[in-house]
C-alpha positions in Angstrom: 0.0 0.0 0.0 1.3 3.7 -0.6 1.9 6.4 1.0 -0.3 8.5 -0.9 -3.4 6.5 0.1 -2.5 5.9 3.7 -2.3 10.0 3.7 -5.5 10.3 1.9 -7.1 8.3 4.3 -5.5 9.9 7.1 -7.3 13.5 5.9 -10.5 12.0 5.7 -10.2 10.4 9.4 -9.0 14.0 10.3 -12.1 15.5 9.3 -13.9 12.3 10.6 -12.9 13.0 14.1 -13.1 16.9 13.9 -16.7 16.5 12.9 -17.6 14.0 15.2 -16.1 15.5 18.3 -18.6 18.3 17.7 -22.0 16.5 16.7 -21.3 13.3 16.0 -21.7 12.1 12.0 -17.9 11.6 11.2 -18.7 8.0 10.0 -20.5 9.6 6.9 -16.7 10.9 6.2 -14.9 7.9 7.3 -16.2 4.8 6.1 -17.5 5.8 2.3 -13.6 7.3 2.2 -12.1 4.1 2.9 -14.5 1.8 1.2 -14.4 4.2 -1.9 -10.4 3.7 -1.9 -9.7 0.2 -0.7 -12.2 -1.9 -3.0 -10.0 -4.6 -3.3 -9.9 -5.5 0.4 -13.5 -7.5 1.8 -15.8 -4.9 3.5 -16.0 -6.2 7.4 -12.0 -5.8 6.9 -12.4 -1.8 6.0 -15.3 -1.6 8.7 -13.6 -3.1 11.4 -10.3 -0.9 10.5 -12.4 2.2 11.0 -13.4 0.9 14.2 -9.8 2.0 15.8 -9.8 5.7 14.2 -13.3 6.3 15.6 -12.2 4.8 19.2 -9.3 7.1 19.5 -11.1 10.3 18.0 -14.1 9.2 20.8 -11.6 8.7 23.2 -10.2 12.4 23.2 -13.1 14.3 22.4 -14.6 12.5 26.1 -11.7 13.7 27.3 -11.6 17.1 26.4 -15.0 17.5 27.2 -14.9 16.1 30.4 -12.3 18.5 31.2 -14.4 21.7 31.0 -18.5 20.1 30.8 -19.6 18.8 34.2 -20.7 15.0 33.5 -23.3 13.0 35.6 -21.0 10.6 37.1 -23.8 8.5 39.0 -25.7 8.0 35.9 -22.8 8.1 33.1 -20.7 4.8 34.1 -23.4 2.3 33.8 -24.9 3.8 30.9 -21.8 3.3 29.0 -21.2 -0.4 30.8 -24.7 -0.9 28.9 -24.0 0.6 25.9 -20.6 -1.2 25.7 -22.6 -4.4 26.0 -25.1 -3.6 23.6 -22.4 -2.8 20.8 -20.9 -6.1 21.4 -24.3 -7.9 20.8 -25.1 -5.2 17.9 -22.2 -6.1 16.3 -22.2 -9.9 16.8 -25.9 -9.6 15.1 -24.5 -7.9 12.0 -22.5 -10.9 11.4 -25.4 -13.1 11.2 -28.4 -10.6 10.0 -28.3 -8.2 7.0 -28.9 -4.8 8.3 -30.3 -3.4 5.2 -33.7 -2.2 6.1 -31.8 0.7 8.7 -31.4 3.1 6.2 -34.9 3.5 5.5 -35.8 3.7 9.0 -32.9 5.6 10.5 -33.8 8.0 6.8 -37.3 8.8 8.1 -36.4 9.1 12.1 -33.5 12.0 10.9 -35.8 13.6 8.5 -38.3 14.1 11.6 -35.2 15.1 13.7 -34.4 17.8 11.4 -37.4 19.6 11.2 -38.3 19.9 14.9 -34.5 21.3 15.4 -34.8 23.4 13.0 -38.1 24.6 13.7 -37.7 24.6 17.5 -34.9 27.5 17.8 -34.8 26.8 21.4 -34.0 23.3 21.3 -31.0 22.2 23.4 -29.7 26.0 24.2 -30.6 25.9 28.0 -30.4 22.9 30.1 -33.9 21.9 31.9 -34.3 19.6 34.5 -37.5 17.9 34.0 -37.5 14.6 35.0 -36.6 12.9 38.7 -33.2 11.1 39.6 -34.8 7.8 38.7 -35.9 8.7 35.7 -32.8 10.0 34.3 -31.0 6.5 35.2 -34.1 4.2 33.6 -33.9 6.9 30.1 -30.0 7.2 30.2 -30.4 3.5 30.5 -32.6 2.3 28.2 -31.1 4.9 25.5 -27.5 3.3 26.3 -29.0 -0.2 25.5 -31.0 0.8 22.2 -28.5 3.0 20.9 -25.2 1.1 21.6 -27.0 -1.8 19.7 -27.6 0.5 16.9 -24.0 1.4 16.7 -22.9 -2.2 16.3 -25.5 -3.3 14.4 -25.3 -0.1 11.8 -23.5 3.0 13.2 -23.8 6.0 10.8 -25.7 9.2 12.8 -25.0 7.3 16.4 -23.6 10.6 17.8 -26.6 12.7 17.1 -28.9 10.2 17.9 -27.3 10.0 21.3 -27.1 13.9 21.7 -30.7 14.2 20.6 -31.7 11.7 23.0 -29.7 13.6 26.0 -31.6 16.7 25.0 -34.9 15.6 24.0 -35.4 12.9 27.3 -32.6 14.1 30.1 -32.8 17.5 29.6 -29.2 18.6 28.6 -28.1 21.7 26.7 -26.0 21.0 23.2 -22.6 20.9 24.8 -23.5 18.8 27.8 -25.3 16.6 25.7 -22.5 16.8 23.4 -19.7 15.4 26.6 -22.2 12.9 27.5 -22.7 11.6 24.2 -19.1 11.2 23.6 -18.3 9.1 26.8 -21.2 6.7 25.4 -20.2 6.2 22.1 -16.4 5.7 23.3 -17.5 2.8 25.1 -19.5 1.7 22.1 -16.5 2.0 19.6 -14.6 0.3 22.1 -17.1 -2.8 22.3 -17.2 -2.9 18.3 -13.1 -2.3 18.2 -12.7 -5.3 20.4 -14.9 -7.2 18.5 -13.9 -6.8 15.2 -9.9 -7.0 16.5 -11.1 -10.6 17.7 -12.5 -11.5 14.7 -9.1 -10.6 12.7 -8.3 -9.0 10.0 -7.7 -5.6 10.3 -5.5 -3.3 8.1 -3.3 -1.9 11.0 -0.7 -0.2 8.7 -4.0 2.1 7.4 -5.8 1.7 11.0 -3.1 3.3 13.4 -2.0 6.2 11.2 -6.1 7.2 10.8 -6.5 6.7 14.6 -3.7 9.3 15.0 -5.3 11.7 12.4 -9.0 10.9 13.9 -7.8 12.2 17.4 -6.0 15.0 15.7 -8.9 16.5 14.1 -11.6 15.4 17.5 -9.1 17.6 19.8 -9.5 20.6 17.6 -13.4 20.0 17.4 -14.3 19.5 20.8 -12.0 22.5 22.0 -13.8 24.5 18.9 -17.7 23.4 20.3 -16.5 24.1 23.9 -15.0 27.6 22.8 -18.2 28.4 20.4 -21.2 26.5 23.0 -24.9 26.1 21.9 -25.3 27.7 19.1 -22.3 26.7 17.0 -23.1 23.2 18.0 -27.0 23.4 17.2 -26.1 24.9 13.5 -23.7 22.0 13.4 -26.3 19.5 14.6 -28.6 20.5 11.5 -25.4 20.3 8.9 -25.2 16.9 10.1 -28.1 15.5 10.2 -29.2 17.4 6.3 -26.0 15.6 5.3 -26.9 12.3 6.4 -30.0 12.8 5.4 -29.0 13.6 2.0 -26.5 10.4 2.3 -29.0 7.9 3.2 -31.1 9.4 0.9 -28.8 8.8 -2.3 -28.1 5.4 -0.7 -31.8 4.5 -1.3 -32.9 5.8 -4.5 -30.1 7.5 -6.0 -28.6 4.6 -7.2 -31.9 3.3 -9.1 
């Protein structure tokens, strides 16, 4: 393999993880990059090499977000031990089930997203604490369990769908919802990085160089969202979601 694709692919995981630290969505960079440019090699190969870029870039955006967002500790660690668990099993079902009828689903589910964000201009700019303690474990919970499973099982739009969720049903603003969303899905690239590491395989000499580029470009996004708050990360929110709308979209009837 060259150099000139390892660095090609190394400026698309950049922009993977700058993205992603922000909103979530750099899989919509990432994976069509490396598919696009290593056709010759079998496709749970390229997926499970992305896995390590995406762990690393999650890794440091919880990090720098933890560093300046105050996270719900009580709550926090057993959502991600659930959503850890959940990957795992998400991914383990992908090896046995095709998981072609998503994109239709998770198509119309973002297309509904999108126009209550956009037409609900105070969505996610103040926290609001509307639900009890109990509550917000059983939510944080459950949302750990259905969306860690998603991200296994599928995985493009995981980070919005997890900082919609800590909006719409905890009651975070954009950036807090944007820290806690990021410890989740670390744990949930984790569980599928493990899993597809077991399973063998992986293009390592293409992996580690994007990890380094992916945690590159999340430490410049998540310093950028924590310097810019609610409002950058809101217009960023709808870029996202338009985009993978618009990706998804092609997906399913562009191609006919």
């Amino acid at each position: 393999m060259d150099y000139s694709t390892i660095i090609t692919l190394c400026g698309f995981s950049f922009l993977a993880g700058f993205i992603d630290a922000i909103i979530g969505g750099g899989g919509l960079i990432q994976t069509p990059a490396i598919l696009f440019t290593l056709p010759q090699y079998p496709v749970p190969t390229l997926i499970g090499t992305t896995k390590l870029p995406s762990l690393a870039g999650s890794l440091m955006g919880a990090f720098q977000y933890t560093r300046r967002v105050a996270v719900a500790a009580r709550f926090i660690g057993p959502t991600m031990g659930i959503a850890f668990i959940a990957s795992w099993l998400g991914s383990w079902t992908l090896t046995r089930v095709p998981n072609s009828f998503m994109k239709p689903l998770a198509l119309v589910i973002l297309s509904g997203v999108f126009m209550y964000t956009l037409l609900k201009k105070d969505f996610g700019q103040m926290p609001h604490r509307t639900v009890s303690p109990e509550q917000r474990r059983i939510r944080m919970w459950i949302m750990g369990a259905l969306i860690g499973f998603y991200d296994g099982f599928f995985g493009p739009g995981t980070g919005s769908f997890l900082v919609l969720g800590f909006i719409a049903l905890i009651g975070f603003d954009f950036l807090q919802a944007s820290a806690h969303a990021k410890l989740v899905n670390a744990a949930t690239n984790l569980a599928s990085a493990l899993f597809f590491v077991n399973k063998g395989g992986l293009l390592y000499v293409v992996a580690l160089p994007m990890a380094v580029a992916n945690l590159s470009g999340a430490f410049l996004g998540a310093r950028l969202a924590i310097l810019k708050g609610n409002r950058f990360i809101r217009m960023f929110f709808l870029l996202v979601i338009a985009a993978t709308i618009l990706r998804f979209g092609w997906d399913i009837y562009g191609a006919s």
